[in-house]
N, C-alpha and C positions, 0 to 999 in steps of 0.2 A: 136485270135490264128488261124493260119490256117490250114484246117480240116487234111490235108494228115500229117500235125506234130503231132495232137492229138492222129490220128489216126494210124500211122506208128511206133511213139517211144512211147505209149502207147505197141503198138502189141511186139515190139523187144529192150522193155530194156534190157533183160538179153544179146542178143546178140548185143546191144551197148558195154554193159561193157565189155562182154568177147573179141570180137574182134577187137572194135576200139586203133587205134595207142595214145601212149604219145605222149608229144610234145618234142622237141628237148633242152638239158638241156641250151645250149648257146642262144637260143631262149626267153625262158621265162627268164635268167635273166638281156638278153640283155631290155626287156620289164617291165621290173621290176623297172628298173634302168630309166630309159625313165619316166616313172611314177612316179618317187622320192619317191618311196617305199623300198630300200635299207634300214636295220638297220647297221646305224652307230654305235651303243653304242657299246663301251667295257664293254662286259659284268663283268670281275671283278669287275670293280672300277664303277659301277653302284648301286645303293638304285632304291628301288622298285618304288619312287616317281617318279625319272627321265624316268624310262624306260617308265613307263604308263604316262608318257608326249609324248614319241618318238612314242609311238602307232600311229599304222595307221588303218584307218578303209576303208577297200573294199566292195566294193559289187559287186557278182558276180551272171550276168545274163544270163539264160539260162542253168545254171549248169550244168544240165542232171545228169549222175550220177557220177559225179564228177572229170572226167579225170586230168583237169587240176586244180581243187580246191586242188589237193594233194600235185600238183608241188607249191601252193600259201603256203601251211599251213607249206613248211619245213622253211617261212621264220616266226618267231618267235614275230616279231614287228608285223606284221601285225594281226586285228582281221576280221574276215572274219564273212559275211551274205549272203550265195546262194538262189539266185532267182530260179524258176522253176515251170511252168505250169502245168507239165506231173505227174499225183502222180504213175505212177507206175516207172518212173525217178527217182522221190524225194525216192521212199522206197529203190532203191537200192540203192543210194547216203545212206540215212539215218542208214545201213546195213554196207557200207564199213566206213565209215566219220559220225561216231555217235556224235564226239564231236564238229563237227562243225554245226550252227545252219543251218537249209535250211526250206525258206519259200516257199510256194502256190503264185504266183503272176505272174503277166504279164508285159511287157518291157515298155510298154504305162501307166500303171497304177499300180505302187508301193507302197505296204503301208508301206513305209519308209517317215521320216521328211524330210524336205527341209535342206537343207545347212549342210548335217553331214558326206559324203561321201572325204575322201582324193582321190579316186579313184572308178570309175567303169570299169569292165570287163566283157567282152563278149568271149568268147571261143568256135570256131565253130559253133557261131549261128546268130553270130547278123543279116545276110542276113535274117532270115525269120520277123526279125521286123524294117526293115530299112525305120524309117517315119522320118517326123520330129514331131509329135505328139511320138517317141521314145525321141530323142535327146531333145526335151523339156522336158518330163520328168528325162532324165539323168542330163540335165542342172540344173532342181530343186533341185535337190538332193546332186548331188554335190557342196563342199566349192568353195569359191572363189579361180581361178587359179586350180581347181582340175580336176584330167585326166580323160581321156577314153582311154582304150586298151582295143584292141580287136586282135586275134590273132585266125589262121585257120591251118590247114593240107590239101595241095590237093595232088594227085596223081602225079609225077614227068612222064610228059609223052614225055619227050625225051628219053626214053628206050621205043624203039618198041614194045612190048607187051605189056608193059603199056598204051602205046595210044593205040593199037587194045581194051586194058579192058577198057579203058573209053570211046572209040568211040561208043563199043556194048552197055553200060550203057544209054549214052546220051539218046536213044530213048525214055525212058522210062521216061524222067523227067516231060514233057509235060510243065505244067505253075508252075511249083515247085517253088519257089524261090533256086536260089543256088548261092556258095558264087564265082564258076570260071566262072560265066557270072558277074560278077563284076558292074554290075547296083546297087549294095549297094553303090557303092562309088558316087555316083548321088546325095546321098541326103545329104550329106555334101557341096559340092557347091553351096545347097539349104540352107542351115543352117550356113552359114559364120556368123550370126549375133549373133551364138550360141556358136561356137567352132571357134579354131585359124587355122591355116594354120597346114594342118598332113603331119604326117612323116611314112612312113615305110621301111623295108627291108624285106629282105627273106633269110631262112637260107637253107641249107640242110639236109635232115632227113632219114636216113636208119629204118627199122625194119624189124628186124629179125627173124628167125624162122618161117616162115610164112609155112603151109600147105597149101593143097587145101582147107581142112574145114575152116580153120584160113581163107580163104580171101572171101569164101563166106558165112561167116557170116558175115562179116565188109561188104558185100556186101548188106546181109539182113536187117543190121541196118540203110540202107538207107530210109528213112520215103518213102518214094514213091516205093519202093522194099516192106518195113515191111506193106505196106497197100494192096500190092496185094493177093488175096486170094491163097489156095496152089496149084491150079494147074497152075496158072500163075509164081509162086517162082519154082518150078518143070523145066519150061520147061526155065528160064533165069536160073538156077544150073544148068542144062545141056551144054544151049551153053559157059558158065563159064568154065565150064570145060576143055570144049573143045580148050576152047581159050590157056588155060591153059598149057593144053596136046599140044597142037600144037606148042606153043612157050615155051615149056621145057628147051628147054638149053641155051635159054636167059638168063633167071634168075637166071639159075644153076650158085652155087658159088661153086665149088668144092674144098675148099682150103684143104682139110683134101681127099685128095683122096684115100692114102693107103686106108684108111678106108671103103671108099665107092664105089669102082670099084665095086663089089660082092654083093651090098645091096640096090639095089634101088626096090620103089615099087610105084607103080601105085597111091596109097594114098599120097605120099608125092612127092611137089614137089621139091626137092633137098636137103640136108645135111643141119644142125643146123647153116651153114654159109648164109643160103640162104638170100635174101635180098629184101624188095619191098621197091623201091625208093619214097621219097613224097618231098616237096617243102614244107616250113611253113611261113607264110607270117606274121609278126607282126605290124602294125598302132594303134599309136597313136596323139593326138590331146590334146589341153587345151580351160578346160571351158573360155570363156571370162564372 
């Protein structure tokens, strides 16, 4: 596992959970569906026997504290097992998602059986373990003809403030793995002998209500931000800030104006309408 993950999303799970974005509801069931994870049954005219036939079993790597295991669990076939290195991840996961299991484990080395997975997924992580000492492990695990999806959030940086926020970010990543330098995708044209030819698309993704504090916490849960010590997070919250402050009315969504001509404050960056733009990219693939 690489040190600035241990060490970043150890230091900043709580501020994973509170401020990292969902993912996009057309997104994950467009990804769903892709996976041949859809329940077909009619639930009336079902006996318990047939449904726990129709069961599917996922395993879900890198879970952290569960963003996306919540969007997996409303579908009702599916039985779910989250992977996750980090135990101060695993205790928040295990706090919001008690009934689902989550284990101690790493992407290269599962202690899961061979051959019992309808699916694996990866949800904003799989860049920090992109080997093919991964993929052979996901191979093992998975049934015959069975998938991998993996699915991310980045930044939407054709809104100008957005790219000045992630241009001022970039500095700081140094040899981080990360998933918009796209060198994960390398090791699949390594591994043809594993997986079939992939597919993905990319959706579009608003959220909302976003503060200042709201964005530089999702800023702080960046494992290479959550490893700096506090006077280095000090002096990157300030130029955040400022970035911020300076490109104000970009982002401002004023659609509720009566209301807010007379109420702005320095703490927030525009009305309950406000909006920060993100891209969500879904890829999937099949075991051969």
């Amino acid at each position: 596992m690489h040190s600035i993950a241990a060490v970043g999303f150890g230091n900043q799970a709580d501020a994973y959970e509170k401020a990292r974005p969902s993912y996009p509801i057309d997104a994950v069931q467009n990804l769903i569906q892709q996976l041949n994870l859809t329940d077909n049954n009619n639930n009336n005219n079902e006996n318990n026997d047939e449904t726990q036939k129709k069961e599917k079993f996922v395993i879900e790597i890198g879970a952290g504290t569960g963003k996306f295991t919540r969007l997996l669990k409303n579908h009702k076939n599916l039985k779910i097992l989250a992977v996750e290195p980090v135990e101060n991840m695993r205790i928040q996961f295990q706090n919001i998602i008690p009934d689902i299991e989550i284990i101690d484990g790493f992407a290269n080395k599962l202690p899961i059986e061979s051959g019992v997975a309808d699916a694996v997924i990866a949800a904003q992580s799989f860049h920090w373990f992109a080997t093919r000492e991964t993929l052979l492990e996901f191979h093992r695990v998975l049934k015959p003809n069975g998938k991998l999806g993996l699915i991310w959030n980045r930044n939407d940086d054709s809104a100008n403030w957005v790219s000045k926020f992630t241009t001022y970010l970039l500095q700081f990543e140094t040899d981080v793995p990360q998933f918009i330098h796209y060198k994960w995708r390398n090791i699949f044209n390594e591994c043809q002998d594993l997986f079939g030819p992939s597919n993905e698309i990319e959706f579009q993704h608003y959220e909302h209500n976003c503060s200042k504090e709201l964005i530089w916490q999702r800023v702080l849960s960046r494992s290479y931000i959550a490893a700096m010590n506090n006077e280095q997070q000090e002096i990157i919250k300030t130029n955040i800030y400022k970035i911020l402050n300076e490109n104000i009315e970009e982002f401002k969504q004023n659609l509720n104006n009566d209301n807010n001509n007379n109420n702005e404050s320095s703490d927030v960056i525009a009305t309950p309408t406000t909006i920060f733009p993100y891209k969500t990219l879904i890829f999937w693939c099949t075991k051969i």
